[in-house]
C-alpha positions as CSV (number, residue, x, y, z in Angstrom):
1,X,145.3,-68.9,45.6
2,X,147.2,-72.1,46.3
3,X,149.3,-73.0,43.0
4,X,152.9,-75.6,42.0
5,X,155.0,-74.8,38.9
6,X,156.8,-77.3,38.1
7,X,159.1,-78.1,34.8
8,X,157.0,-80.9,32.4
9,X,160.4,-80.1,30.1
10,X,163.3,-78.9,32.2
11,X,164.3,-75.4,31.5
12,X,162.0,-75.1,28.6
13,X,157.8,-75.8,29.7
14,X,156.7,-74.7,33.0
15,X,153.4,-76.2,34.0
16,X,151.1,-74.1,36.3
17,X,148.4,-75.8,38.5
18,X,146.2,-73.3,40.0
19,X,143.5,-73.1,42.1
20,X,141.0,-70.8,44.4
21,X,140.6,-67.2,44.8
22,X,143.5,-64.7,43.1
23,X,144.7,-62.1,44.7
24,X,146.9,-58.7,43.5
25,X,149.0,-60.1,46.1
26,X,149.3,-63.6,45.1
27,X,149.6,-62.5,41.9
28,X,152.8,-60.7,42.8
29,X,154.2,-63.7,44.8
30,X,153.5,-65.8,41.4
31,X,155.3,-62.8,39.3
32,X,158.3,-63.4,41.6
33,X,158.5,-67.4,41.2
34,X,158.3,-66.5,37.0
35,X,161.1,-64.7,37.4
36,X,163.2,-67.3,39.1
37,X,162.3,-69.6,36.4
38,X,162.9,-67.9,33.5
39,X,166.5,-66.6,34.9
40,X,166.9,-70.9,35.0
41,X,165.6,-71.4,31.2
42,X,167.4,-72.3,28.6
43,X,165.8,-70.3,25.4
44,X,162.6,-69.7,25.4
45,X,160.3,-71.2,28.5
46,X,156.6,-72.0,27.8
47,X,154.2,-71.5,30.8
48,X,150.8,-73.9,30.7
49,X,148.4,-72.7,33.0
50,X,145.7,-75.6,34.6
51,X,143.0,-74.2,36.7
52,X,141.0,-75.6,38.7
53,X,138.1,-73.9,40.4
54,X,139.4,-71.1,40.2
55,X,136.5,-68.6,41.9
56,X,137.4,-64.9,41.8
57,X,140.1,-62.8,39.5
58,X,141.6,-59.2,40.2
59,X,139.6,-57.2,37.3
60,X,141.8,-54.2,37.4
61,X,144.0,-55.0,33.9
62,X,146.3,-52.1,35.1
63,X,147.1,-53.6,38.2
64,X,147.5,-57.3,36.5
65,X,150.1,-56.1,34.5
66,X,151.4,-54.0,36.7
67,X,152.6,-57.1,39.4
68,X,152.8,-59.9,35.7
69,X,156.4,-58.5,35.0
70,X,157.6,-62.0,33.8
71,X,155.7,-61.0,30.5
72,X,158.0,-58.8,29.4
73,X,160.9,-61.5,30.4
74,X,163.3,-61.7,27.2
75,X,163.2,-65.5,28.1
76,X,159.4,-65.6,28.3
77,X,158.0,-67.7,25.4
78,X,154.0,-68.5,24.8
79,X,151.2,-69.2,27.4
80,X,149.1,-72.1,27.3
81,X,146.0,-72.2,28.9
82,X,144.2,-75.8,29.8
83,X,140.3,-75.9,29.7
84,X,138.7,-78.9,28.8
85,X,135.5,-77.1,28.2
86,X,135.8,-74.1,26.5
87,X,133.7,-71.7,28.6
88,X,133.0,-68.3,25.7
89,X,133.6,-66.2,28.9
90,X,136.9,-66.9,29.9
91,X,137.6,-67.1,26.1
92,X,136.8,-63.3,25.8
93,X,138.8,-62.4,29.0
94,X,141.4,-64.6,28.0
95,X,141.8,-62.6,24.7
96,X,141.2,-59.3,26.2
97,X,143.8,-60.1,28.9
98,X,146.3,-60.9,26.2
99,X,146.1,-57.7,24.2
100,X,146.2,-55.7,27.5
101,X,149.3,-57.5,28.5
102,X,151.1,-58.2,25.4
103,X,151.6,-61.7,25.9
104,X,151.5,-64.8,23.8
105,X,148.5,-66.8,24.4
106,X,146.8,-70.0,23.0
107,X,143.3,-71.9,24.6
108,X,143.9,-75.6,24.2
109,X,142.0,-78.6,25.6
110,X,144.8,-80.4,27.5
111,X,148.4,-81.0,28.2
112,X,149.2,-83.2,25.5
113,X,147.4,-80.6,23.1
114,X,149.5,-78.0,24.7
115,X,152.9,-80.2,23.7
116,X,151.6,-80.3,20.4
117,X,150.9,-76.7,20.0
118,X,154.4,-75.8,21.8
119,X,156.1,-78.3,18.9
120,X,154.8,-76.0,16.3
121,X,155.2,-72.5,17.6
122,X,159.2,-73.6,18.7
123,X,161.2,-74.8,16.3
124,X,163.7,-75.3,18.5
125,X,161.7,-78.1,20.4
């Protein structure tokens, strides 16, 4: 899994380019980066997530939120994810992976779209 966050607005949206296989391990490695972040943010930080041919997931939903402990970050805000296409697949895991988790989630079609969303769920933007 290669992947760059990188703050779009500083302290407050995190953006997320991802790409390639994704490992429990990686996953981990990405759990401790959130961390780091969210200790930097000011209120709530925003994650949007871009992926790009990304080719296999873990499955296990236990063990996914198991090593995702930046969910339950109190400075953790919503989750963005970027697909131009909406794929009904990845729409359904998406949603399942949300419940399962307990996090915040919204599909949108691109960054700007995610900005817009962001606006309306934060007042505080």
């Amino acid at each position: 899994m290669d992947y760059t966050l990188e703050w779009n607005v500083l302290r407050r949206i995190l953006v997320l380019h991802v790409s390639g296989d994704i490992s429990i391990e990686e996953l981990a490695r990405f759990n401790q980066d959130m961390h780091h972040y969210l200790d930097e943010g000011t209120g709530f930080v925003h994650l949007v997530s871009i992926g790009d041919n990304i080719r296999r997931v873990p499955t296990n939903l236990m063990l996914i939120k198991e090593n995702l402990t930046y969910l339950q970050h109190p400075k953790m805000g919503w989750t963005m994810i970027v697909q131009e296409k909406p794929n009904p697949l990845t729409g359904f895991i998406v949603s399942v992976a949300s419940q399962a988790t307990g996090m915040k989630l919204r599909q949108v079609k691109n960054l700007d779209e995610s900005l817009e969303v962001l606006k309306r769920l934060d007042s505080s933007f």
